[in-house]
C-alpha positions in Angstrom: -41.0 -42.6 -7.0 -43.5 -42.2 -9.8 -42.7 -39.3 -12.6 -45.0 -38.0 -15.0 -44.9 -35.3 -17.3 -48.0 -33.9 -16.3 -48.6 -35.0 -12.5 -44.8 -34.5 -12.0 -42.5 -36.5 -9.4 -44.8 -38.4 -6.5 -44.6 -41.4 -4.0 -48.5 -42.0 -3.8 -51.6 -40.9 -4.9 -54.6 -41.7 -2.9 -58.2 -39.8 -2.2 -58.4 -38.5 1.5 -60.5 -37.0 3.5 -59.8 -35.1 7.2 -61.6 -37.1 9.8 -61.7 -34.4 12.0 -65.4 -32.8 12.2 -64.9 -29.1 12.8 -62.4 -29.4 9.8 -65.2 -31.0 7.2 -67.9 -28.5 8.3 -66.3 -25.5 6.5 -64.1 -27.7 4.2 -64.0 -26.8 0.5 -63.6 -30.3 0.0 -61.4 -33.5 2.2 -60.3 -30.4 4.3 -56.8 -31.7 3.8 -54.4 -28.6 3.9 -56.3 -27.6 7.1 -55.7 -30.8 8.5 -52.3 -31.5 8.0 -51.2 -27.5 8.4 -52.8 -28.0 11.6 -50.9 -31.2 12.9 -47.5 -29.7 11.6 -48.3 -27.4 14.3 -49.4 -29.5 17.1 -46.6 -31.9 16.4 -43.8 -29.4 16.6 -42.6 -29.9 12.6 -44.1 -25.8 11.6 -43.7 -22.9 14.4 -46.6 -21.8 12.0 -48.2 -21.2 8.3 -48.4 -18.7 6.4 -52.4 -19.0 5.0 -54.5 -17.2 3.1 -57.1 -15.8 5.7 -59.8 -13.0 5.1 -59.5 -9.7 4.1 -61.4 -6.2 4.4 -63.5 -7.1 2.0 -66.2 -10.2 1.6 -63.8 -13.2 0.1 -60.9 -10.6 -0.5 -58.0 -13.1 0.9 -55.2 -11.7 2.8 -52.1 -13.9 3.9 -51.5 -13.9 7.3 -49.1 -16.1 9.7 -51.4 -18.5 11.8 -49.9 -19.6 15.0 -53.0 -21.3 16.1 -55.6 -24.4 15.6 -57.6 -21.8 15.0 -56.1 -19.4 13.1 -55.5 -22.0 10.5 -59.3 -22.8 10.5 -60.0 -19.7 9.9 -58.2 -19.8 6.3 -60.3 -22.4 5.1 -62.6 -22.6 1.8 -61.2 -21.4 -1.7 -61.4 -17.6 -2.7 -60.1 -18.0 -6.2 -58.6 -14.3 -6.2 -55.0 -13.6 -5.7 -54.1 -13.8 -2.1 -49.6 -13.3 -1.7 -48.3 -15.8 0.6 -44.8 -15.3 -0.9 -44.4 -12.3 0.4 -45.1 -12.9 3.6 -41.8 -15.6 4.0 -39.6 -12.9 4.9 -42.3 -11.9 7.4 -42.7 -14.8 9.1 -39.0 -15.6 9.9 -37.9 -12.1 11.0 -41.0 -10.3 12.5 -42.6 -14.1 13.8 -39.0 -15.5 14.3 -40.3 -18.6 12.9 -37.6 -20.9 12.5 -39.7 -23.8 10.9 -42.3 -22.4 8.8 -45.4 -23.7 6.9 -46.6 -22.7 3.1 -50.0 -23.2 1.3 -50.4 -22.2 -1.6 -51.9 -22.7 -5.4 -48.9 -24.2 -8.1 -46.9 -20.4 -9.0 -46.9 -19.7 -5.4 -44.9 -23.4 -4.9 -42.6 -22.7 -7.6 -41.7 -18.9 -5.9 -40.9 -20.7 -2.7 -38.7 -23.5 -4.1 -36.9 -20.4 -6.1 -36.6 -18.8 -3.0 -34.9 -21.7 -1.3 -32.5 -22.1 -4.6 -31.0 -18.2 -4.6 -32.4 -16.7 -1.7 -32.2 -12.9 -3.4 -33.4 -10.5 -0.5 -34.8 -13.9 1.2 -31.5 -14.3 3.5 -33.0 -15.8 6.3 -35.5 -18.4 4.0 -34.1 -20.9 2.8 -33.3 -23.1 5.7 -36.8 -22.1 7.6 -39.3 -24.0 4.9 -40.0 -26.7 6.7 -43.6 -28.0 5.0 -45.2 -26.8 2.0 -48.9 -27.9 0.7 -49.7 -26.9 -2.9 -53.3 -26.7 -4.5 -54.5 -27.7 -7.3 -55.3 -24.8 -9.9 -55.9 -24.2 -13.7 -56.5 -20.3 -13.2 -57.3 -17.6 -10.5 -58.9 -14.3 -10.9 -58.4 -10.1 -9.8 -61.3 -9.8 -7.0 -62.9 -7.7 -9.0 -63.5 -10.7 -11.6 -64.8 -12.8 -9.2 -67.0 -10.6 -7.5 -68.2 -10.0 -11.4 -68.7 -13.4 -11.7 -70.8 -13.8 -8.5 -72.6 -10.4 -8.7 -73.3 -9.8 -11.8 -73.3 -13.8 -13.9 -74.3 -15.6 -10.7 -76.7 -12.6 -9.6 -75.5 -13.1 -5.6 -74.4 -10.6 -3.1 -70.5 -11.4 -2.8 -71.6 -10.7 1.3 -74.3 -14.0 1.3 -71.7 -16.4 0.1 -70.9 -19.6 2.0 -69.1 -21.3 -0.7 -67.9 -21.2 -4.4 -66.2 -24.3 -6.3 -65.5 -24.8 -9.9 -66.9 -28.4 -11.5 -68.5 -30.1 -14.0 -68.4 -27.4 -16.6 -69.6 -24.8 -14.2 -69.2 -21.9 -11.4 -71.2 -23.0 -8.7 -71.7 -20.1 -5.7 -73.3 -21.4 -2.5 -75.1 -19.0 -0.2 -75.4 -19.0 3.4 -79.1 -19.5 3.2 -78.5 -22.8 0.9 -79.2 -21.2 -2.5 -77.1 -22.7 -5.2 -76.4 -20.2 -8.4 -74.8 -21.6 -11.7 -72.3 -20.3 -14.3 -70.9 -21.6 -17.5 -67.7 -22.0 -17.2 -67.3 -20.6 -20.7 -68.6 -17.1 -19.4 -65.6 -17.0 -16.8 -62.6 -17.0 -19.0 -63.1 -13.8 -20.2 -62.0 -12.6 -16.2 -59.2 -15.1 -16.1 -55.7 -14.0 -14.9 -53.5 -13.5 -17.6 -50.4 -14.6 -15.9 -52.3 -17.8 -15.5 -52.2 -18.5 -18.7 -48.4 -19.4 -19.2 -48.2 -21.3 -16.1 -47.3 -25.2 -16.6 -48.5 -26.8 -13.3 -52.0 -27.9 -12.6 -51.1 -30.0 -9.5 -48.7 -28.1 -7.0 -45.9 -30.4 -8.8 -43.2 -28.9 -6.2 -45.3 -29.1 -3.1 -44.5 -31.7 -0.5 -47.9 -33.0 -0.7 -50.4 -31.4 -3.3 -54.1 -31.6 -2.9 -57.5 -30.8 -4.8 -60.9 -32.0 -5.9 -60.5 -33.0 -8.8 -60.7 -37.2 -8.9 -62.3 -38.0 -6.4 -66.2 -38.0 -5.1 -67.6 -35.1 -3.3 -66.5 -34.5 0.1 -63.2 -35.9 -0.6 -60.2 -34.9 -2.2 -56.8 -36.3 -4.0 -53.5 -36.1 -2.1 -50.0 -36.4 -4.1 -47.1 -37.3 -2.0 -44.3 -35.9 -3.2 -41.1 -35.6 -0.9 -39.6 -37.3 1.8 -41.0 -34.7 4.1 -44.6 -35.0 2.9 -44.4 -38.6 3.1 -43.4 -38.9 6.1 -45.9 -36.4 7.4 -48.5 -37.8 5.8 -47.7 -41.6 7.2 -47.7 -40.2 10.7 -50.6 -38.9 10.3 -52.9 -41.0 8.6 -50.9 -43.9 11.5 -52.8 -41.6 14.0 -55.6 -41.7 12.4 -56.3 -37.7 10.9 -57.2 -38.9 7.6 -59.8 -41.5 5.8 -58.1 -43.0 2.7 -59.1 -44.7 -0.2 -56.9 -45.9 -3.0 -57.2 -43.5 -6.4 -57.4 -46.4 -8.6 -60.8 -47.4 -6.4 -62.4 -43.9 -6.5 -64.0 -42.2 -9.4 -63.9 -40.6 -11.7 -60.1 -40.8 -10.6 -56.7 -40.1 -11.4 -57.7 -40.3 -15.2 -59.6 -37.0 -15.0 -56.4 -35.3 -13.1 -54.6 -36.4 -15.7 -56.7 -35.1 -18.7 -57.1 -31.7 -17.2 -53.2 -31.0 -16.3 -52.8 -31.8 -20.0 -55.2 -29.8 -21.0 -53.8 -26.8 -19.2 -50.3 -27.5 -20.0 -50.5 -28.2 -23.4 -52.6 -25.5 -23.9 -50.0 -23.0 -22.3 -47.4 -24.5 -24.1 -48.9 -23.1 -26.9 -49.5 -19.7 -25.4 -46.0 -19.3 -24.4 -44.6 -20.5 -27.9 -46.9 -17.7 -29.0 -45.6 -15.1 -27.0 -42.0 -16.6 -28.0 -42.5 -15.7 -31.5 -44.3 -12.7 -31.0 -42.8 -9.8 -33.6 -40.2 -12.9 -34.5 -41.9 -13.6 -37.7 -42.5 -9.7 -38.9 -39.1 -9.2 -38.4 -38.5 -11.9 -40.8 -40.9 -10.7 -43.8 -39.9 -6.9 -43.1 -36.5 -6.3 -40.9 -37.1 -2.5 -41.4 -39.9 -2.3 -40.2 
């Protein structure tokens, strides 16, 4: 077991991509949490997963239980706007009578289930039903209205035309279903960042059983952190059965050194932020405790 105190506690790292077709065509990347979400379920480990599917609006996500190949599939491609799984675990076991139950989610969304598990306030019948949990990568997320600002209004797109959006290489890139490609700096997008994100101390799902994301590794592919006993011996089944192309991390680029500087860079950063809000009226207290 590896432990870092950025990347957290993980058996492997590697860069992985789904070597199933229909997953890659709408992938956001190695179509990884599709894939294995998908095999939990054909294999009997989930009853189902709790995803983040679509909403009422264009790339407004709404979580939703998937009982199906294609349910899952239908969940697919990143929405960066708040979409709450959590509160759909209670859901899933009573309304679904799930008694083995999925999660994906982006890093605060891991953390709320592994609370959940630990004291199970008003989540009675949770704990024991987790059975598989896949964690994103994620420095921030944003209100839909942000976003659709961002694509709208910056990126000058109809949030209704959009194929895809990604965040990399200093930019917010919004694909269109015609193949148009619009650019924003990613300087101009912090302004409609969460706040909430910006005490959070996880960039890579650090209590998933297997975490995944972009970042690392070449386009098309993505990099997998295996991180329990249950993720790892998911993940060996199924990459045994072929699901999953895999290359070592230390072979891909630009690799786990990139992973590494950007969780820094977030956690650091928030470390700062929270000591901030720590000390916040502390220090005028000091110089005037009348006031």
């Amino acid at each position: 077991m590896i432990e870092d105190p950025y990347l957290g506690k993980y058996v492997t790292c590697v860069s992985a991509r789904s070597t199933d077709k229909e997953i890659l065509k709408k992938a956001q990347d190695g179509g990884i949490a599709t894939a294995l979400m998908v095999y939990a379920l054909e294999q009997g480990i989930i009853d189902g997963a709790i995803v983040a599917g679509k909403g009422d609006l264009p790339w407004k996500p709404r979580p939703f239980v998937a009982m199906s190949r294609e349910d899952i599939l239908k969940a697919q491609r990143a929405k960066y706007n708040i979409s709450p799984q959590v509160s759909w675990l209670k859901e899933a076991t009573r309304s679904f009578g799930l008694d083995k139950v999925g999660v994906t989610g982006v890093c605060c969304q891991m953390q709320a289930v592994r609370k959940a598990q630990l004291y199970p306030i008003n989540m009675r019948d949770v704990p024991g039903k987790v059975a598989f949990a896949v964690g994103l990568f994620c420095m921030v997320n944003f209100p839909y209205d942000s976003i659709q600002a961002l694509v709208e209004d910056h990126a000058n797109k109809s949030f209704s035309s959009v194929k895809k959006m990604e965040f990399g290489k200093g930019k917010f890139f919004v694909h269109t279903e015609r193949g148009n490609v619009s650019t924003v700096p990613l300087k101009e997008t912090h302004k409609y960042e969460q706040s909430g994100c910006h005490v959070c101390l996880d960039y890579v799902s650090n209590l998933a059983d297997i975490s995944t994301g972009s970042v690392g590794s070449p386009d098309g592919w993505s990099t997998v952190f295996i991180r329990t006993k249950v993720g790892n011996e998911i993940w060996s089944k199924a990459v045994a059965e072929g699901l999953f192309e895999t290359k070592p991390i230390e072979e891909v680029k630009p690799g786990l050194g990139l992973v590494m500087k950007l969780a820094k860079e977030k956690i650091d950063k928030n470390r700062k932020t929270l000591e901030e809000r720590r000390n916040f009226g502390v220090n005028k207290a000091l110089r005037d405790p009348y006031a």
